[in-house]
N, C-alpha and C positions, 0 to 999 in steps of 0.2 A: 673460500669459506674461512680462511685463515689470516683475512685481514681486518685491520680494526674497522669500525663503524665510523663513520662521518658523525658525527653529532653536535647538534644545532642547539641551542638553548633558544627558544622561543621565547623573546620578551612583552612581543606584541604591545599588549596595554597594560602590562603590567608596571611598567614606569610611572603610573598613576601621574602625568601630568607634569611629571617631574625631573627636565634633563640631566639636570646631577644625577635623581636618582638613577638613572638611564645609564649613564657614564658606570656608576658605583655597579650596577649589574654586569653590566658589558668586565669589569675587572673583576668581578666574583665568576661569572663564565671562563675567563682568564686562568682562572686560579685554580678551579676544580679539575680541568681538561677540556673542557668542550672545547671545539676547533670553530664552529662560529655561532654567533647571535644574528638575531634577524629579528625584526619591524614588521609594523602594516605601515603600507602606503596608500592612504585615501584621506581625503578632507572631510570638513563636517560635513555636507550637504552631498559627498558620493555614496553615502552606507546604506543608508534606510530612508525611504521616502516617509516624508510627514504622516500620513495615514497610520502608516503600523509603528512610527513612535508612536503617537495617541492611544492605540490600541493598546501597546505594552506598556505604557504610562497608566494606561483605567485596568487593564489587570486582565482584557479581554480575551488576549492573547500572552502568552508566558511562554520565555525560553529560561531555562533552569541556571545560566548563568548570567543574566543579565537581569537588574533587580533596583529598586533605590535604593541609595544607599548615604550615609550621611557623615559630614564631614566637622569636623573642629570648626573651620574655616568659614564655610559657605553654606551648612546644614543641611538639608535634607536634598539630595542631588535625584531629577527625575533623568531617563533619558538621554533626552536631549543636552541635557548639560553635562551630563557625563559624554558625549561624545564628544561637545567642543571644547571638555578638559584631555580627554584622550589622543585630541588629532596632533599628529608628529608631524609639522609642515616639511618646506622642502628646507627651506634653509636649515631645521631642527639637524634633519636627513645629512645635510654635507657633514656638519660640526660631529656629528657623531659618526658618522663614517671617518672622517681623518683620524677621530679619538680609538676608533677600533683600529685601523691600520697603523699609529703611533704604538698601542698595546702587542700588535700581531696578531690577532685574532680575524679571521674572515668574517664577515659580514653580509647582509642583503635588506632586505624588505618584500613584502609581500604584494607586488603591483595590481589593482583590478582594472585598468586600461591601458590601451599603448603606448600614453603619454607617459604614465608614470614607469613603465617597461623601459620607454628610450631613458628617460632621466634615472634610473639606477645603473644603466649601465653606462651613464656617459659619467656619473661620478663612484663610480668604479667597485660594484657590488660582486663580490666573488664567485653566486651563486645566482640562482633564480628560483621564485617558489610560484607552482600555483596552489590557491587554496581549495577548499571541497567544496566551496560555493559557486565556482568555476568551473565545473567538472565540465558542464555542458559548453562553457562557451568556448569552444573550438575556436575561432577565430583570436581571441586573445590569445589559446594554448599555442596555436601554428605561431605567429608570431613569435612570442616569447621563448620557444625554443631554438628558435631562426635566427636567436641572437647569438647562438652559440656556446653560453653558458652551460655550467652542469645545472640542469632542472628537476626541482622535485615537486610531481605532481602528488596532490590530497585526493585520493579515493573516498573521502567519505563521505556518504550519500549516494555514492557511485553506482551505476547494475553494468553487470556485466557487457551487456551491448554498449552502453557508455565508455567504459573504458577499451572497448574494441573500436569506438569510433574516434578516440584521440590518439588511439594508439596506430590507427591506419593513417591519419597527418602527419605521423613524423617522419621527415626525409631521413633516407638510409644514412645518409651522412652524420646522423647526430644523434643516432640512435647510444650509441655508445656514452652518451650525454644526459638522458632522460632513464632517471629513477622513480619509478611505480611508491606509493606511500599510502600502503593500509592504513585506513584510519575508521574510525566510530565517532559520528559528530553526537556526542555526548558527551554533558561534564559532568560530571564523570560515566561512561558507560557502566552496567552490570557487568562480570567477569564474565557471565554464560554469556555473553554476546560481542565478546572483544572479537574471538575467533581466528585468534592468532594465522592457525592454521591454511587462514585464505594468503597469505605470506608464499608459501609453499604454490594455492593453486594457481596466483598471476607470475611465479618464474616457470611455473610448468610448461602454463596455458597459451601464454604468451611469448615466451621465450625470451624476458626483460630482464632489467635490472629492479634489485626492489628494495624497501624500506619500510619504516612504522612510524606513524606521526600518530602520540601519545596525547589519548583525555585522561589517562587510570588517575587511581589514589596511589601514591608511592612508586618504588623504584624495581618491583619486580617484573613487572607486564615489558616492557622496556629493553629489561637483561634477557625474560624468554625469547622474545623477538629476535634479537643478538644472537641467541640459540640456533633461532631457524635461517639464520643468513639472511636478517637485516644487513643490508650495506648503510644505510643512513638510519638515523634516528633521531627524532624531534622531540622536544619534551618542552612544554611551558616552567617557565623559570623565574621566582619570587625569589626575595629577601626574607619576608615573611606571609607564610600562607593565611594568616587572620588578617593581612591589610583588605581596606575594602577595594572592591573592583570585579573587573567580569572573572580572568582565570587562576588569580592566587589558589582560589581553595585546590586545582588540577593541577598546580605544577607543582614542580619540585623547588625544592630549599636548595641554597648551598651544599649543605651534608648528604640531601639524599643525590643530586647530579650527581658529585663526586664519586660517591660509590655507581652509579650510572657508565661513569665514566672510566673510574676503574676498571670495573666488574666486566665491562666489553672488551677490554684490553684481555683479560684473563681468561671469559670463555672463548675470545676468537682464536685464542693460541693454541687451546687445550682442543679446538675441532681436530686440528690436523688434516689429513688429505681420503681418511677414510678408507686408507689401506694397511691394513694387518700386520704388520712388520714389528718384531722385538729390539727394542730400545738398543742399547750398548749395554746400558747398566742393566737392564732387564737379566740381560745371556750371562751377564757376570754374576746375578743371584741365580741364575736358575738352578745353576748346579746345589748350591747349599739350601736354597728353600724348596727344593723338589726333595721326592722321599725313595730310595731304594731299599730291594731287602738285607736284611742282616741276619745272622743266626741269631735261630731263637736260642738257643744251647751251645755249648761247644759240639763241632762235629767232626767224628775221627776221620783219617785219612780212608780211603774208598766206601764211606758212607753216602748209602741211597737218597737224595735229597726228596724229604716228602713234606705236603701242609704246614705239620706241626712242627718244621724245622728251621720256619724262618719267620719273619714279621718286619712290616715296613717302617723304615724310622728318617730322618735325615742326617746326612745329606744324600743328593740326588745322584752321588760319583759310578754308583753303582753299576747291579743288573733292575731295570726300570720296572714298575708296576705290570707295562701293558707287555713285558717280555717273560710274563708268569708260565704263561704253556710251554716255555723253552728251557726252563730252570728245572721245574718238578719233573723228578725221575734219573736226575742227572747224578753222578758221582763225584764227588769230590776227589781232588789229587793231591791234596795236601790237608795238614790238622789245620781246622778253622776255628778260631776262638768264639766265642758265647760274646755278644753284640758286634762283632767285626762288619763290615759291609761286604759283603760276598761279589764277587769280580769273576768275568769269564775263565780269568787264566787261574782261579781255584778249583776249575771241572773237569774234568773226564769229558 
């Protein structure tokens, strides 16, 4: 529980078309901490068959992040053209993969077939993602895990038997490889239905390793996760959340990663191992910020010590609180001055 979070900056399509701007991401990821970025890898014509572009083009059908949208440039973008400005071929893929390992930073893409699976890792992708559109297709998940990669599956859309059934393909040998990734495919989800808490029931239920791959608004939902022993965490990631495109308005900026990225660093420290034990410095205050009694009054030598003859004050060097029924009654052996801290070797 006490290790940092893997975290991903999700660039996906938010390069808006643009591999400088792509490049300038990948060194803002760089800069705040995150350990790698990651891509989608599909062409125009692998995403969405013509039909239900049409449909989300005439308004028939609507998904909450994908919308027209209009440009300086080219003006009013349906669709379809927003995908063939979005698509990151392969060549795109090398140049920016060598630009992220020139940076240091790890890298991948997000593959929907085998082909584009063998081609991330023949040009050298650190990681392996699947997405939550994939949940079902077992056949690509077997695969992709096969490759040996650390793989992080998207739960969202997931049911339970679903991810029971990806989770019984994976050979014992790579289990130690494949990260579980809460997710809520909504951009942004409602807070009542992130449900962090399902985090907790697939390390229970399953006995895996686990993560969060983030739709929220801002940087909190992300750090609670971190909380509950997120190992990885995914977060989409702009320059500016008002450019136009599908996930600006769901990711984070520069400013808030960073604290993302921080803020994981500082609560996975502060977990600790969940065992009880006082500090070093803790046992060297206790004595002075703990409270013993004192006399209430000066008390002469063989005076009966009773209630009104003492009061607790600090420091703690004393006779302690919970050793009150061993005090009262007792004698003193010596004159006790009025606030001294009364000590066993002043009794009778």
């Amino acid at each position: 529980m006490n290790k940092k979070p893997y975290i991903i900056a999700e660039i996906g399509a938010n390069f808006n078309g643009d591999l400088e701007l792509a490049k300038h991401l990948i060194d803002k990821a760089k800069e705040v901490g995150c350990d790698a970025v990651k891509f989608q890898l599909w062409q125009k014509d692998e995403l969405i068959n013509n039909d239900l572009i049409k449909d989300l083009d005439s308004g028939k059908v609507r998904i909450e992040n994908i919308d027209k949208w209009e440009t300086k440039e080219f003006g009013l973008l349906n669709l379809k053209q927003q995908i063939e400005r979005y698509v990151l071929t392969y060549d795109q893929h090398k140049e920016l993969f060598k630009y992220a390992k020139e940076k240091q930073i790890d890298i991948s893409s997000t593959p929907i077939n085998k082909f584009g699976a063998d081609f991330l890792v023949d040009i050298g992708a650190d990681f392996m993602k699947i997405s939550s559109m994939d949940i079902n297709n077992l056949e690509l998940i077997e695969y992709v895990v096969n490759k040996g990669l650390p793989t992080y599956i998207s739960l969202g859309l997931a049911t339970i038997s679903e991810i029971e059934s990806v989770i019984m393909i994976i050979p014992e040998r790579y289990k130690e490889n494949v990260y579980f990734l809460h997710c809520v495919s909504l951009y942004p989800p409602e807070d009542e239905i992130i449900n962090l808490n399902f985090i907790n029931t697939i390390r229970n239920t399953f006995n895996v390793k686990v993560g969060y791959s983030d739709h929220s608004i801002g940087y909190e939902i992300p750090l609670a996760a971190v909380a509950l022993g997120a190992e990885v965490i995914e977060k989409h990631f702009t320059l500016d959340k008002d450019m136009p495109g599908w996930d600006h308005k769901v990711s984070a900026n520069p400013e808030e990663m960073e604290i993302i990225c921080k803020g994981s660093i500082r609560i996975t420290t502060s977990l600790g191992n969940g065992v009880k034990k006082l500090s070093y410095e803790e046992n060297l205050k206790k004595d002075k910020f703990r409270r013993s009694f004192v006399a209430f009054r000066s008390l002469p030598k063989g005076h009966e010590i009773c209630e009104d003859d003492i009061m607790l004050k600090r420091p703690g060097t004393g006779i302690s609180p919970d050793e009150k029924k061993y005090l009262i009654g007792r004698k003193t052996n010596n004159y006790i001055e009025m606030d001294k801290v009364i000590n066993w070797t002043d009794l009778v």
